[in-house]
N, C-alpha and C positions, 0 to 999 in steps of 0.2 A: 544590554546588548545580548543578541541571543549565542549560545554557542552551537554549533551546524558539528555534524560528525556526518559519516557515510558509512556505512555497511552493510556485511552482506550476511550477519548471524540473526541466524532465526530466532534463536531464542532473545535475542536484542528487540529485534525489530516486532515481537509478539507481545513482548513485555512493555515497549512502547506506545502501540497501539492499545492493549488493554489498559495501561493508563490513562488514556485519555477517552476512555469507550467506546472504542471502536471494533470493527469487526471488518476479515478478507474480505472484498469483493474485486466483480470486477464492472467497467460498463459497459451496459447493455449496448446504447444508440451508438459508440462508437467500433467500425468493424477496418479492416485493415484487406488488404487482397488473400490473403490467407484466413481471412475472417478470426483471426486470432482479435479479441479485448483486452483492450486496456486494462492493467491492475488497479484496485483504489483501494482506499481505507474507508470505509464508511463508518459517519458520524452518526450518535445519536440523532442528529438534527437532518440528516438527509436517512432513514431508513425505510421513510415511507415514499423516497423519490423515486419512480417508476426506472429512472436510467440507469440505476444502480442495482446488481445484483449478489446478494451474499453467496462465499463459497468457503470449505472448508478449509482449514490452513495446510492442510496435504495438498489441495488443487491451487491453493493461491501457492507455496513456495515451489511446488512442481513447476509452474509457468515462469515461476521468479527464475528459476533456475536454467529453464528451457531458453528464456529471453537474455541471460548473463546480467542480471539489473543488479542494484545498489539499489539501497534507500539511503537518502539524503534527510536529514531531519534534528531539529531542535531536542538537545539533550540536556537542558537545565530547567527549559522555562514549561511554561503549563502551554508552550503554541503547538498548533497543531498541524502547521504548516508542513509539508513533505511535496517529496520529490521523486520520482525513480530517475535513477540516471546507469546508463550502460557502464559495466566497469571498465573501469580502465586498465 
């Protein structure tokens, strides 16, 4: 069973993603009224997907931190499952 942790530390959530090969982005096709995008983690397995756009970890925690988000995410297993969630 997986164990879910939430946070808001960068160097957690860098060290996370780099485990599993990932890299900031955010996407493209989705825009909001402020045309702010969505954050993502992109996977090796989506980097050639046009929807997705890589950014530097300065511009990805800058917007983390402009939006007040959380990452929700599996902290034992190899899943790569994630979440932003607004803090609480």
């Amino acid at each position: 069973m997986p164990t879910n942790a939430t946070t808001t530390d960068h160097t957690a959530i860098q060290e996370w993603t780099n485990k599993h090969n990932g890299v900031p982005g955010v996407i493209e096709e989705a825009t909001t009224a402020n045309d702010s995008r969505p954050l993502a983690i992109i996977w090796p397995e989506n980097r050639s997907d046009n929807k997705f756009r890589e950014v530097s970890w300065a511009t990805f925690f800058d917007h983390f931190e402009l939006r007040q988000q959380a990452l929700s995410y599996d902290t034992e297993g190899m899943s790569k499952d994630y979440a932003f969630v607004t803090r609480g």
